[in-house]
C-alpha positions in Angstrom: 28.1 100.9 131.7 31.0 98.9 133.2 32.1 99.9 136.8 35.2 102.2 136.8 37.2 99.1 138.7 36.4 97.0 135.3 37.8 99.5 133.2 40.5 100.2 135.3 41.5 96.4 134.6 40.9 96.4 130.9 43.5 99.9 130.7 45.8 97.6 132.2 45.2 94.8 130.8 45.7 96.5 127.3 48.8 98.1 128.3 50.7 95.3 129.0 49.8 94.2 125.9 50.8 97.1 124.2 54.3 96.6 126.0 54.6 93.3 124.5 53.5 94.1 120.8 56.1 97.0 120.9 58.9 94.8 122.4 58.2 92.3 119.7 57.8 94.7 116.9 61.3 95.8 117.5 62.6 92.4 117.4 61.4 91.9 114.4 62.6 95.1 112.9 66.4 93.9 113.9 66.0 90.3 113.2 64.5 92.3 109.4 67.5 94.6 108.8 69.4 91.3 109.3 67.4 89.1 107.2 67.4 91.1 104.2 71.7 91.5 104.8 71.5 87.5 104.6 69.3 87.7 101.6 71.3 90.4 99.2 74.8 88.6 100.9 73.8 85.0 99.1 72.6 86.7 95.8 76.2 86.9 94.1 76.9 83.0 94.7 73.3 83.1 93.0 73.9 84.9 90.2 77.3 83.6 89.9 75.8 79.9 89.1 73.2 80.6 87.1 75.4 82.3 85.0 77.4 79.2 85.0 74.4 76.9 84.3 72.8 79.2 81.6 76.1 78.9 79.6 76.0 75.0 80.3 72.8 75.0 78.8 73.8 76.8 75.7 77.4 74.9 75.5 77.6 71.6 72.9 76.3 69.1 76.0 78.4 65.4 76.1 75.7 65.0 78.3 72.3 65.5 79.0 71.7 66.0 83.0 68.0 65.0 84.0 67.0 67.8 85.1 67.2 69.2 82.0 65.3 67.2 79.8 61.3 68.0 79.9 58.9 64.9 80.5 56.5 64.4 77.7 53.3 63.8 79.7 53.4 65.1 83.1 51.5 62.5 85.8 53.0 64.0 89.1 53.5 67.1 90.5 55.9 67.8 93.7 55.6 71.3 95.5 58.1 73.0 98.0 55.9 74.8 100.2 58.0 77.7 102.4 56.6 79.0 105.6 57.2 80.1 108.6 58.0 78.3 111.9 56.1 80.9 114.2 52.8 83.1 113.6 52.1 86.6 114.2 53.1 87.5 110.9 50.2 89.1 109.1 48.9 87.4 106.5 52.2 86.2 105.3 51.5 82.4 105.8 47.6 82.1 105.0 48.9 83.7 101.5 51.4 81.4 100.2 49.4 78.1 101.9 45.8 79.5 99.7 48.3 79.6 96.8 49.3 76.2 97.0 46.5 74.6 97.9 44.5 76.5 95.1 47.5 75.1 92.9 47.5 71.4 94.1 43.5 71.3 94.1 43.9 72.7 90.4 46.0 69.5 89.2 44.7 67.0 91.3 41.5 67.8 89.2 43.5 67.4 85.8 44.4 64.0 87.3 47.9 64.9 88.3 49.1 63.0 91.8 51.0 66.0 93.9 53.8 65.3 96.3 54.5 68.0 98.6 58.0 69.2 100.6 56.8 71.6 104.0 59.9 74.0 105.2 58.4 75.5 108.2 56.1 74.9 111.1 53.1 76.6 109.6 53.1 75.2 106.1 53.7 71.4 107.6 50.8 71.9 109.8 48.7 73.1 107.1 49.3 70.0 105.2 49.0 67.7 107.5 45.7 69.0 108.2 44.2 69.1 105.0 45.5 65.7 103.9 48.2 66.7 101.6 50.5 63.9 100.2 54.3 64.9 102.7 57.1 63.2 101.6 59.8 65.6 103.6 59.8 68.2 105.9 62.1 70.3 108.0 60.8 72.7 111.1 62.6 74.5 113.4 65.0 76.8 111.2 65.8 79.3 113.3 66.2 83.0 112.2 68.6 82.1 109.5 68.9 79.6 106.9 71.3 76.6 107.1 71.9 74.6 103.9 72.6 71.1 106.3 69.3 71.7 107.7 67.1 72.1 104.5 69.5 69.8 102.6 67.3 66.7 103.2 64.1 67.8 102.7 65.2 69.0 99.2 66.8 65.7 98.3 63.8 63.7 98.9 62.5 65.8 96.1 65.3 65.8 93.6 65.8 62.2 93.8 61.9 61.8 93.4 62.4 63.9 90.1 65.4 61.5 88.8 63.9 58.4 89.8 60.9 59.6 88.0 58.0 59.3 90.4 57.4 63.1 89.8 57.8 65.0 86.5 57.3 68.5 87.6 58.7 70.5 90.9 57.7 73.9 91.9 58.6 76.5 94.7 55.7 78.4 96.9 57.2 81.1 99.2 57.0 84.7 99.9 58.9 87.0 97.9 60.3 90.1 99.5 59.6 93.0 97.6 60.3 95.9 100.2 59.6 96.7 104.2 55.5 97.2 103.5 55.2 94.5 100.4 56.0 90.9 100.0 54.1 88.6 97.6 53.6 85.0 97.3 54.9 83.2 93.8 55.1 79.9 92.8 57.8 79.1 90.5 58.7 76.0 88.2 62.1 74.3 89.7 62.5 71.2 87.2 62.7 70.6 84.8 65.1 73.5 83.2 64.9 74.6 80.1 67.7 76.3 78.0 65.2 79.3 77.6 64.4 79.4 81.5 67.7 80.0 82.3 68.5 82.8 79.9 65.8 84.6 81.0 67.8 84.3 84.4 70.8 85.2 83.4 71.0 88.5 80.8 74.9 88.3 80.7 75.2 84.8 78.8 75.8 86.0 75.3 76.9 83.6 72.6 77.3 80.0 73.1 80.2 79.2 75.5 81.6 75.4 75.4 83.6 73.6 78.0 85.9 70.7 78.7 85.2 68.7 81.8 87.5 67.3 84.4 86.9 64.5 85.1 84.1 64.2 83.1 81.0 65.4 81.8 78.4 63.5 83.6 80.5 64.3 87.1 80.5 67.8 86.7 76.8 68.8 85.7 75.6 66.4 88.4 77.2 67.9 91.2 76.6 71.7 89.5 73.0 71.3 88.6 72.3 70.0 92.3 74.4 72.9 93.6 72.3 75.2 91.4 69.0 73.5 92.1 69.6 73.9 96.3 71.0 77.2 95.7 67.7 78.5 94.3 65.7 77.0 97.4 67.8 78.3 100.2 67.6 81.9 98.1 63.7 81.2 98.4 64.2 80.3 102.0 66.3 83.7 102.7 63.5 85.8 100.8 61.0 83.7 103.0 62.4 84.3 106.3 63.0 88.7 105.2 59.6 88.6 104.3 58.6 86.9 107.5 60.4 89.7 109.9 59.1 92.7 107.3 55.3 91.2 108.0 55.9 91.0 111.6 57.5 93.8 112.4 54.4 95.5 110.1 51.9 93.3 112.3 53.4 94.2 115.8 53.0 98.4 114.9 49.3 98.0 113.9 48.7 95.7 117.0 50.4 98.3 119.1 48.7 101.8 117.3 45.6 99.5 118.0 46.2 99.2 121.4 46.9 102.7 122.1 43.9 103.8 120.2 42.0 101.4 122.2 43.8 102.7 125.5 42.4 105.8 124.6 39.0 105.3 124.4 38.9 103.2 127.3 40.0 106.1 129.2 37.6 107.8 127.8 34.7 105.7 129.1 36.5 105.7 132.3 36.3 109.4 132.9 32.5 109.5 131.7 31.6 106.7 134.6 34.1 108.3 137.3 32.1 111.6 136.4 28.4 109.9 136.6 29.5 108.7 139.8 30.5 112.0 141.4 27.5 113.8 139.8 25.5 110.8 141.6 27.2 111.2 144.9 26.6 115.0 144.4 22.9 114.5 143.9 22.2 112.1 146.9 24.1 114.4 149.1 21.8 117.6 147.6 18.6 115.6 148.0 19.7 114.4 151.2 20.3 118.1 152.3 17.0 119.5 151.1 15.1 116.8 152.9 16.8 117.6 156.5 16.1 120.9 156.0 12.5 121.3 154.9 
């Protein structure tokens, strides 16, 4: 059994820790509260455009954008990996990156080349270190996501897409579902499809039709893109709740642990203090009954 001074040091050791896991788990739960407000604040700009864009797509089209019309054999793959810049999150991270590498290993055995866009520390990492095929990335977001910051990582992508060198781009991040659940999804980005976009929007009834100013070709380029980045920086919002919701759950098992821990230890301190009185009490009892017999 250790000696009461060691356990002493591991009490306090463990404490401090404890002090740390609970400062950190209520950073996280006020950076959460206002992650999520960020998140449900960009969803009616959201909405509002892909209502816009599921009409376009059901409107008599002067003009086909490429985003819109499906490749007939698909050769290359891009991916959008989201992660986080920092750890201590749970599982959140080791989730989405098994998801996209099961993904990428899956069509790089059909034959499929894969091109891959990291936003976040973590998820660039991970790439790099299992040989994964960069073309962009952007770290050091911050708590809250800035459109000028992701906005050329995500055009790398879309003008790979135009230009042809990929025929497919997806989305890996972490959905937020609630405080205690957030899943990782991977979701098809481009090309759009008429049918894709009514699912998303359940208010587009009828077929609308428009007339552009100052034409056409101006008008879906610049609203496709807009809709296009508006769907990644939603994915980046839902990303970065999810992040604070894991961490916040992550910090308040660490610190129940700790305190559990505390407990026991204090526990095996008061068993040694105890063997060591009852030893002192013995010597001095044996020592007694010597001197006097």
């Amino acid at each position: 059994m250790a000696g009461s001074k060691e356990i002493r040091t591991k009490i306090k050791s463990v404490e401090n820790t404890r002090k740390i896991t609970k400062a950190m788990e209520m950073v996280a739960a006020s950076k959460m509260r206002k992650a999520q407000d960020r998140m449900r604040a960009a969803r009616p700009y959201a909405e509002k455009i892909r209502n816009v864009a599921a009409h376009l797509s059901k409107a008599n089209p002067e003009y086909k954008h490429p985003f819109m019309i499906t490749r007939d054999k698909v050769s290359n793959v891009g991916v959008i990996v989201v992660s986080s810049d920092k750890g201590l999150c749970g599982g959140l991270n080791t989730n989405v990156l098994r998801m996209s590498l099961a993904r990428m290993k899956a069509w790089e055995a059909e034959g499929k080349g894969v091109a891959v866009s990291a936003i976040g520390n973590k998820g660039f990492g991970f790439m790099g270190r299992v040989g994964g095929n960069v073309k962009s990335h952007v770290v050091g977001l911050g708590d809250a996501p800035h459109m000028e910051k992701l906005i050329g990582a995500i055009k790398v992508m879309l003008d790979a897409y135009v230009a042809g060198e990929i025929d497919q781009l997806f989305i890996c991040y972490t959905r937020f579902i609630n405080t205690m659940k957030q899943e990782p999804v991977m979701e098809q980005l481009l090309p759009l499809s008429s049918e894709q976009l009514a699912e998303d929007d359940t208010s587009a009834k009828g077929h609308w039709d428009y007339i552009y100013e100052p034409d056409a070709k101006s008008v879906l380029d610049d609203l496709m893109t807009r809709y296009i980045e508006s769907l990644i920086y939603h994915s980046v919002a839902e990303n970065m709740a999810s992040e604070q919701s894991a961490r916040m759950v992550a910090m308040k098992s660490a610190s129940d642990n700790a305190k559990n821990v505390i407990g026991e230890l204090k526990l095996v301190y008061n068993k040694a203090r105890q063997a060591a009185i009852t030893k002192e009490i013995s010597e001095i009892v044996g020592g007694a009954a010597a001197v006097s017999s």
